[in-house]
Biopython code that builds the backbone (N, CA, C, O; Angstrom):
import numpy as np
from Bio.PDB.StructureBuilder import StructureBuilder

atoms = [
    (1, "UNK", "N", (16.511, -65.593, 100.956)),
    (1, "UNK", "CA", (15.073, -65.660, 100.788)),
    (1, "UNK", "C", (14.692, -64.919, 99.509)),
    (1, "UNK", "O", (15.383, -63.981, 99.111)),
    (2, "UNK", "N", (13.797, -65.254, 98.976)),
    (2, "UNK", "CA", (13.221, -64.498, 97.525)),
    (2, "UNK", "C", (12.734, -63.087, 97.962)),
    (2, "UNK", "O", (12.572, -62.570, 99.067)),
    (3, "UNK", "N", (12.574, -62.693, 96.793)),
    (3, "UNK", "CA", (11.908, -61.302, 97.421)),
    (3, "UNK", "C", (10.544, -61.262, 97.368)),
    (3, "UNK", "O", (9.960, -61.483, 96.307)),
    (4, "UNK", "N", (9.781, -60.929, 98.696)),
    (4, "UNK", "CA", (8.560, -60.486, 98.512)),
    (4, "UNK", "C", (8.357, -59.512, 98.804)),
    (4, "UNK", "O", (9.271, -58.767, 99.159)),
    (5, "UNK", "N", (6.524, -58.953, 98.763)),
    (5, "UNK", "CA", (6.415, -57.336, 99.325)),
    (5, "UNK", "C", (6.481, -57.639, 100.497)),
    (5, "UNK", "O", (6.573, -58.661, 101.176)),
    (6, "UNK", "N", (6.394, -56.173, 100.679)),
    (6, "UNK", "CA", (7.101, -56.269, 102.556)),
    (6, "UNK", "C", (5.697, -55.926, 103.502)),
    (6, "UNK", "O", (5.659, -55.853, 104.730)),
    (7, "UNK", "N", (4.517, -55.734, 102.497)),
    (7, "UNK", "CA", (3.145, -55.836, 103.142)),
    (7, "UNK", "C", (2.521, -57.432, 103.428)),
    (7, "UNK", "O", (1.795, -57.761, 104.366)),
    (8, "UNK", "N", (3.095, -58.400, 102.200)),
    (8, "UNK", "CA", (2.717, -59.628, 102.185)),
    (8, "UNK", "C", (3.351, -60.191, 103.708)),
    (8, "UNK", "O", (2.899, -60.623, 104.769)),
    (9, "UNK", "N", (4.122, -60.021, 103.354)),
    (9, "UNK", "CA", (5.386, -60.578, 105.192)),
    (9, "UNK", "C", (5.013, -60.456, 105.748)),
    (9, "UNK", "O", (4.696, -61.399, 106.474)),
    (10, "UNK", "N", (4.573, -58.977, 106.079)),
    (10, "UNK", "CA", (3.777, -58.452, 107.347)),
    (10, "UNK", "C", (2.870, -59.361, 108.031)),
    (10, "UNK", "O", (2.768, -59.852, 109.156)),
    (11, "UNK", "N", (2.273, -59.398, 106.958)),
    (11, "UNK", "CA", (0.729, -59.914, 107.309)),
    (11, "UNK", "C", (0.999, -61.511, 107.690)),
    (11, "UNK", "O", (0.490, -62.021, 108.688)),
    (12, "UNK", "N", (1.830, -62.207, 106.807)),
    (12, "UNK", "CA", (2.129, -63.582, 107.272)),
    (12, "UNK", "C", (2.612, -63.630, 108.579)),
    (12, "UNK", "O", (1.974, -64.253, 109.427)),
    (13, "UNK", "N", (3.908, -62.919, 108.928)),
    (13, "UNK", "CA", (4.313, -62.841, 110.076)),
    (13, "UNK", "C", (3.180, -61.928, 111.137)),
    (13, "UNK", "O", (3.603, -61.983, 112.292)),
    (14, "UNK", "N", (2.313, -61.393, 111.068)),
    (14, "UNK", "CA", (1.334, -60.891, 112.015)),
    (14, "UNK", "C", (0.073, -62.369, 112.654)),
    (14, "UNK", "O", (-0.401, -62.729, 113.731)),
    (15, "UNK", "N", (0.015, -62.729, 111.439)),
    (15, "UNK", "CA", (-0.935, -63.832, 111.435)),
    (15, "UNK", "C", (-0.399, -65.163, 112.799)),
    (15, "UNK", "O", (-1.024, -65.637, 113.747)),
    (16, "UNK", "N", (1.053, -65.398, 112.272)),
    (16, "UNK", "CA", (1.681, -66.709, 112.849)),
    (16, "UNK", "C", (1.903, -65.995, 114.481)),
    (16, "UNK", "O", (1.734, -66.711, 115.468)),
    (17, "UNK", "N", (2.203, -64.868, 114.593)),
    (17, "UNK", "CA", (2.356, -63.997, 115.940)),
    (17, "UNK", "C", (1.735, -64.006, 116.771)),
    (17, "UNK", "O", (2.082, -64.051, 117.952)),
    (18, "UNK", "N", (0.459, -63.958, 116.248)),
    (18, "UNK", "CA", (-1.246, -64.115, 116.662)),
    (18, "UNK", "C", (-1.415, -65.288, 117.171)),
    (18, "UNK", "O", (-1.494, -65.573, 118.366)),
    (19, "UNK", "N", (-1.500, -66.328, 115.811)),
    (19, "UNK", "CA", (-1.407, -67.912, 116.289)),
    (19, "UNK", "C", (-0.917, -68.077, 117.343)),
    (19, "UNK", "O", (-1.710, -68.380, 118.235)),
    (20, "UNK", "N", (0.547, -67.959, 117.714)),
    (20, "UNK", "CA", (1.588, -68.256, 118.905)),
    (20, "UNK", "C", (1.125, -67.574, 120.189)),
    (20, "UNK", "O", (1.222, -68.115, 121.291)),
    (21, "UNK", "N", (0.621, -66.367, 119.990)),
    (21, "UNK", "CA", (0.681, -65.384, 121.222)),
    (21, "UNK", "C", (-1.040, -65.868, 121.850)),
    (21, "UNK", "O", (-1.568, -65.303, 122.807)),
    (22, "UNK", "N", (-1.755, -67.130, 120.974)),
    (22, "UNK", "CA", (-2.919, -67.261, 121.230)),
    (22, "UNK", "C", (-3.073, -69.148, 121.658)),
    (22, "UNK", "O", (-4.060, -69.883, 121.702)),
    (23, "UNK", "N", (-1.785, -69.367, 121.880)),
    (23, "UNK", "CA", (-1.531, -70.884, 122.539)),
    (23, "UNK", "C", (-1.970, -71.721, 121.340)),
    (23, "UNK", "O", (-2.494, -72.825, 121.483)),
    (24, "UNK", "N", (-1.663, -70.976, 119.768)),
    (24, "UNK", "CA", (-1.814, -72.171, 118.788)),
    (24, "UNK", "C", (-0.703, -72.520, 118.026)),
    (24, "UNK", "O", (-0.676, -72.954, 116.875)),
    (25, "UNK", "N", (0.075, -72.319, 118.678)),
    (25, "UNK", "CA", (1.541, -72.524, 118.011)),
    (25, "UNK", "C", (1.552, -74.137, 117.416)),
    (25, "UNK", "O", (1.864, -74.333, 116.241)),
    (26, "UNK", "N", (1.306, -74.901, 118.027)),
    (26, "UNK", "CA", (1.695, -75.947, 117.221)),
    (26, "UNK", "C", (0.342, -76.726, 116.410)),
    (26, "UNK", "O", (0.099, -77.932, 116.441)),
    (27, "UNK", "N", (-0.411, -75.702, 115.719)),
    (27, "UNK", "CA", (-1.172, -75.890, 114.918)),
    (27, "UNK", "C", (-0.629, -75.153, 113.595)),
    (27, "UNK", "O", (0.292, -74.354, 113.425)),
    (28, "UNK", "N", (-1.606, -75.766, 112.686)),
    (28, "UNK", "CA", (-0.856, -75.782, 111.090)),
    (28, "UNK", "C", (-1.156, -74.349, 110.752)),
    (28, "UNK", "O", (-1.985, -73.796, 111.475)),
    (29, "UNK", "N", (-0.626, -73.663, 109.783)),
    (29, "UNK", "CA", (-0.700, -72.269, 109.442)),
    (29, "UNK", "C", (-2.236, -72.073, 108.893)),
    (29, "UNK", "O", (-2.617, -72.990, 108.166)),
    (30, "UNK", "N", (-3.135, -71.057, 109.123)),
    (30, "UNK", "CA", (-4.592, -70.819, 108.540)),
    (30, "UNK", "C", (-4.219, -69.523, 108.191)),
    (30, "UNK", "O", (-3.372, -68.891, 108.822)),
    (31, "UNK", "N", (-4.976, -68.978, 106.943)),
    (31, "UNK", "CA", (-4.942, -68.332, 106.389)),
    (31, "UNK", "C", (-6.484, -68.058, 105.840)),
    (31, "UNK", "O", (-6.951, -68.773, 104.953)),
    (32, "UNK", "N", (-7.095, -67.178, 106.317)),
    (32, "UNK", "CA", (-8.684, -67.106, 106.022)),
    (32, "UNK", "C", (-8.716, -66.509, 104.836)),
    (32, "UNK", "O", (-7.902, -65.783, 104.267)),
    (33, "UNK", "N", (-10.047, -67.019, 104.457)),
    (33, "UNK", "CA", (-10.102, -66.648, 103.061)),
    (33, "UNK", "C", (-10.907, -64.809, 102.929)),
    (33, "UNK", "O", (-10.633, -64.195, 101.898)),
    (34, "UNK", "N", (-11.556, -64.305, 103.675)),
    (34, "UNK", "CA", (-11.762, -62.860, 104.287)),
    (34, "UNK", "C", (-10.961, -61.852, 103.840)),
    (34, "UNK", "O", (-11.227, -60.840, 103.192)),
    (35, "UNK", "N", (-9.845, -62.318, 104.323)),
    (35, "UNK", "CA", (-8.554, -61.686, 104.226)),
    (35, "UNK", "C", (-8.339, -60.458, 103.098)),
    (35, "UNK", "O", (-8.936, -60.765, 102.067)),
    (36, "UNK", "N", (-7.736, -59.300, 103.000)),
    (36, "UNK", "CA", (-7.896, -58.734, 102.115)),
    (36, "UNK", "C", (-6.119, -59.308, 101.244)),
    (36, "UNK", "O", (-5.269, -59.927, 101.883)),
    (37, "UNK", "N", (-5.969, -58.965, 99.973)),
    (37, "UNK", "CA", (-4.602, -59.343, 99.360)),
    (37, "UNK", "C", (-4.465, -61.233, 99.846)),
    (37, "UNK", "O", (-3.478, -61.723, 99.298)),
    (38, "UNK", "N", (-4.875, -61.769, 100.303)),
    (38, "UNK", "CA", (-5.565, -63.304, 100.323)),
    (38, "UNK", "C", (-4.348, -64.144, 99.649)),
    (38, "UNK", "O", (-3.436, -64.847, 100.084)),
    (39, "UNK", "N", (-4.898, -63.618, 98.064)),
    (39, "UNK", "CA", (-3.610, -64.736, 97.459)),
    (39, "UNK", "C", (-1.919, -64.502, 97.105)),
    (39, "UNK", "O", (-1.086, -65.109, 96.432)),
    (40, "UNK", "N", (-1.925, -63.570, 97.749)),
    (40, "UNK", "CA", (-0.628, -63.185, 97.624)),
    (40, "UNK", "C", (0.206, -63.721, 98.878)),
    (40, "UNK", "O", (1.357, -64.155, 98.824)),
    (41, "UNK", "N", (-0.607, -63.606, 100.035)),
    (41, "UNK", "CA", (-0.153, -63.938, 101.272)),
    (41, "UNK", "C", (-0.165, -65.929, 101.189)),
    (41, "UNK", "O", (0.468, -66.725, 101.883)),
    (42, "UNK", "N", (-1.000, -66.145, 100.230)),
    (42, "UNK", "CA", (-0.838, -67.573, 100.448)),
    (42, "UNK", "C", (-0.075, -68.026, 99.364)),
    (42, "UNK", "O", (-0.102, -69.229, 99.106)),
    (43, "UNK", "N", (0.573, -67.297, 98.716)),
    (43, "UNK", "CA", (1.508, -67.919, 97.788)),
    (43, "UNK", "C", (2.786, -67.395, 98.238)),
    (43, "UNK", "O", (3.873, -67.800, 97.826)),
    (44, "UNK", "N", (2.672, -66.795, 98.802)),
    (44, "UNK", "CA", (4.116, -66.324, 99.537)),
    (44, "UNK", "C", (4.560, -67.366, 101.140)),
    (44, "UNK", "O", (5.665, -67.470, 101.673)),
    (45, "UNK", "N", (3.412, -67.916, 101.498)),
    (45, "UNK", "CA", (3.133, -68.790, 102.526)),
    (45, "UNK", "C", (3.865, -70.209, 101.483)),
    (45, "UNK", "O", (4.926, -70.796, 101.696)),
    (46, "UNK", "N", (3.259, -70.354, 100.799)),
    (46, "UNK", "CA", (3.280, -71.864, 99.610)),
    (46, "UNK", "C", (4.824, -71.682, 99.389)),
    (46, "UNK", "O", (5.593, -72.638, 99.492)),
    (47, "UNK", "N", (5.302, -70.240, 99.039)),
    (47, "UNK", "CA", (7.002, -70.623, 98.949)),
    (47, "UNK", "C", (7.608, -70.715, 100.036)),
    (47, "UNK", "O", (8.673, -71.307, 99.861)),
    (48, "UNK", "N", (7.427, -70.380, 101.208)),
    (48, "UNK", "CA", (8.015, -70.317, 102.425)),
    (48, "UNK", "C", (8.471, -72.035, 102.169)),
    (48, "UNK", "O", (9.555, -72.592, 101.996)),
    (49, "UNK", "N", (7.381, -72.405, 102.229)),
    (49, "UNK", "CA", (7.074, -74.188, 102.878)),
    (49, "UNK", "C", (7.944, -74.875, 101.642)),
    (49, "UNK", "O", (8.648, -75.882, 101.715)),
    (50, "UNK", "N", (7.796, -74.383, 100.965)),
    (50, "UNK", "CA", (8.621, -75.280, 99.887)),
    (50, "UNK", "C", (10.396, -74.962, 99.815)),
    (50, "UNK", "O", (11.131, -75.827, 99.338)),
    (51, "UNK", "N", (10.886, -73.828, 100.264)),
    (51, "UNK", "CA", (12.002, -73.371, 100.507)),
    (51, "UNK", "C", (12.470, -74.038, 101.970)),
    (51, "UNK", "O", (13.596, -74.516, 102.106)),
    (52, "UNK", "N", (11.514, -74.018, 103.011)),
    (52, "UNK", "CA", (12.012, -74.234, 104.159)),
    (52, "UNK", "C", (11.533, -74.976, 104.845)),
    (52, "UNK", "O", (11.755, -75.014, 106.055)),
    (53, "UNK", "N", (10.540, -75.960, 104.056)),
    (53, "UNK", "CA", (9.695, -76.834, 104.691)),
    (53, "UNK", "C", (9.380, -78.150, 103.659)),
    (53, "UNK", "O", (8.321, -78.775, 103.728)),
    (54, "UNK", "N", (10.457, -78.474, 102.697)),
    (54, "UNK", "CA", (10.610, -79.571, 101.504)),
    (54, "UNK", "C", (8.603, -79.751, 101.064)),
    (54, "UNK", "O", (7.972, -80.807, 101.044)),
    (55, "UNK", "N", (8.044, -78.289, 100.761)),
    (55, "UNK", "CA", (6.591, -77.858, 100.818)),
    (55, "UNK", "C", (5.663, -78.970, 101.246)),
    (55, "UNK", "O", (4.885, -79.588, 100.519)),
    (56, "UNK", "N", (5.894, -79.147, 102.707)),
    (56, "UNK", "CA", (4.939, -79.518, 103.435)),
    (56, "UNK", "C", (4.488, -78.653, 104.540)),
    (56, "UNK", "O", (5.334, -78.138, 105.272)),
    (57, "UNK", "N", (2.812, -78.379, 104.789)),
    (57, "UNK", "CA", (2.423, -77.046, 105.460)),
    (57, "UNK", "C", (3.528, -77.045, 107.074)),
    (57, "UNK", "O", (4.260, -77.861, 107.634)),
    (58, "UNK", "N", (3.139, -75.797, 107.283)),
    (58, "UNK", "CA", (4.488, -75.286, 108.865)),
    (58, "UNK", "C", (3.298, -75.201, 109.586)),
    (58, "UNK", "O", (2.137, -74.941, 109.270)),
    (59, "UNK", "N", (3.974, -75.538, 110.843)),
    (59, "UNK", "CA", (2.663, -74.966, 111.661)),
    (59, "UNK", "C", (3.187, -73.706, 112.413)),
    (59, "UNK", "O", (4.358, -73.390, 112.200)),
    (60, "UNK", "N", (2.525, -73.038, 113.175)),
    (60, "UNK", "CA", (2.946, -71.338, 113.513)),
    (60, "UNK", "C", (4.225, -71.261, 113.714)),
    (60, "UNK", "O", (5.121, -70.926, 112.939)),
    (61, "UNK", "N", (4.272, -71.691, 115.127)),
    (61, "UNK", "CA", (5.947, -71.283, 115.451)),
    (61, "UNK", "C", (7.240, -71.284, 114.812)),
    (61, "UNK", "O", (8.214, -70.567, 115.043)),
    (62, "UNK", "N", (7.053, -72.399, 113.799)),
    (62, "UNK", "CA", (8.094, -72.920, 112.501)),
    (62, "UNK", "C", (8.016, -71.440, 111.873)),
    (62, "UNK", "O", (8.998, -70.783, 112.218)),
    (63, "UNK", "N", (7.277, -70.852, 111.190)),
    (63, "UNK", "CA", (6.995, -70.153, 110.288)),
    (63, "UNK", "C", (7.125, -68.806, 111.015)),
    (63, "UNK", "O", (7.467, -67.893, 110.263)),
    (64, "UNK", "N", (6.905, -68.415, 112.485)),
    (64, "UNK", "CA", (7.000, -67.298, 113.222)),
    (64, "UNK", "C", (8.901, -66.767, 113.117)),
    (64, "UNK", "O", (9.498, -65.726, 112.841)),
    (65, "UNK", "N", (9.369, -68.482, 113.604)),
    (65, "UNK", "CA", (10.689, -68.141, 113.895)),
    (65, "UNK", "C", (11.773, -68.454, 112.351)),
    (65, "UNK", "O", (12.983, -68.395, 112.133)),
    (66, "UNK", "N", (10.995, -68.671, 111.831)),
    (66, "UNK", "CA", (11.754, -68.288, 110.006)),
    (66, "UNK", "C", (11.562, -66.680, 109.551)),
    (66, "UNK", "O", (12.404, -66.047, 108.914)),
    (67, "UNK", "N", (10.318, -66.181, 110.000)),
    (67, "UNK", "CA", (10.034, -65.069, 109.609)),
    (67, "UNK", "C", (10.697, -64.031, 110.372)),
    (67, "UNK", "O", (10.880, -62.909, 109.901)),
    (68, "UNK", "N", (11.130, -64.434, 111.751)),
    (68, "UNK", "CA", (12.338, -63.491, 112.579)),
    (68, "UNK", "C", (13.298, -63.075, 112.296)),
    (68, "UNK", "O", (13.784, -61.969, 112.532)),
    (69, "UNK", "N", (13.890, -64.404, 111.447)),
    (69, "UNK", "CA", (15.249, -64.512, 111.362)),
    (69, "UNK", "C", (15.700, -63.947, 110.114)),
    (69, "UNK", "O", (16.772, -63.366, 109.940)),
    (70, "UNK", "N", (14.556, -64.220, 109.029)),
    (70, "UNK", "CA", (14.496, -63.351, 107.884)),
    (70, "UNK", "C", (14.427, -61.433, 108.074)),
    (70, "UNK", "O", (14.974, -60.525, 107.447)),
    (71, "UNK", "N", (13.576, -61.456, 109.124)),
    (71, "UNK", "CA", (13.136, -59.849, 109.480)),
    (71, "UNK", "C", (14.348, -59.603, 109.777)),
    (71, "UNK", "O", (14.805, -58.647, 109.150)),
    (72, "UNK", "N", (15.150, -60.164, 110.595)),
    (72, "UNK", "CA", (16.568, -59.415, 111.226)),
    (72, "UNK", "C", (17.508, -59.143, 110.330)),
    (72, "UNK", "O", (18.120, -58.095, 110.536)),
    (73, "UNK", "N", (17.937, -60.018, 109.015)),
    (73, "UNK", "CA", (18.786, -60.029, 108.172)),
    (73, "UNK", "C", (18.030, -59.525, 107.023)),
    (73, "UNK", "O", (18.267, -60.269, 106.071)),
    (74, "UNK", "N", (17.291, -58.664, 106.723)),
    (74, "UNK", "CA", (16.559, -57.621, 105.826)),
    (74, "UNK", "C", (16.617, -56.323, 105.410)),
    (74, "UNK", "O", (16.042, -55.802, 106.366)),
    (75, "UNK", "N", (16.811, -55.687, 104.895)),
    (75, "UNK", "CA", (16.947, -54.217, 104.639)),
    (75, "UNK", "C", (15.597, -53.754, 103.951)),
    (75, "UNK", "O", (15.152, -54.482, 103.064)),
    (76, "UNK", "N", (15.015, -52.776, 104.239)),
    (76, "UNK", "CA", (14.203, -51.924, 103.246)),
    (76, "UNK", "C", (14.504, -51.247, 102.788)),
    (76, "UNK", "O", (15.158, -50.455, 103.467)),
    (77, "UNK", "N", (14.367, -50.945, 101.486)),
    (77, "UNK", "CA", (14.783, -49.712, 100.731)),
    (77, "UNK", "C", (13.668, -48.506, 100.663)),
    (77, "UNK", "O", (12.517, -48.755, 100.303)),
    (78, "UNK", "N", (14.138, -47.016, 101.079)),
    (78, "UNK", "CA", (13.223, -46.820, 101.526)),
    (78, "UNK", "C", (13.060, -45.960, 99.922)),
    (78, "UNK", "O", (14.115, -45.846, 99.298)),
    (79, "UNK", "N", (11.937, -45.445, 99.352)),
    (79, "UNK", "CA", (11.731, -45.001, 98.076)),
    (79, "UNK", "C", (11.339, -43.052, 97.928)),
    (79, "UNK", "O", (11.137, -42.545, 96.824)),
]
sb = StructureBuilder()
sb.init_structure("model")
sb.init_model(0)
sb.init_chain("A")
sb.init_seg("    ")
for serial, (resi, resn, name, xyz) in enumerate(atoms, 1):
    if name == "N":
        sb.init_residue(resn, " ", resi, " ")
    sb.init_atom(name, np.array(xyz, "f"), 0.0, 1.0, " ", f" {name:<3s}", serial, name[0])
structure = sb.get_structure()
């Protein structure tokens, strides 16, 4: 996976968590525009889909259980 910040992730993977844990799993990823850091999270969303989704949008659960599997095989460096 490329590298992103590890606040951007967060928030993607908090978002799709939400979705799922709120019976919208198999709806398409939303990303409100409110949001604080906004376009970072949606361009980090935009590479997901294009890396792991030939960039056509994911809907939650796709994107929940990419973001797992990435979280597990991750290291932070701590500074």
């Amino acid at each position: 996976m490329e590298s992103f910040d590890f606040e951007i992730l967060h928030k993607l993977y908090a978002t799709a968590k939400k979705a799922v844990y709120n019976k919208q799993a198999n709806e398409l990823v939303f990303i409100s525009k409110r949001r604080k850091n906004n376009d970072e999270v949606t361009v980090a969303y935009e590479t997901i889909c294009e890396l792991f989704n030939d960039g056509e949008p994911m809907i939650n659960k796709k994107l929940l259980d990419i973001l797992q599997r990435a979280r597990k095989n991750s290291k932070i460096p701590l500074k």
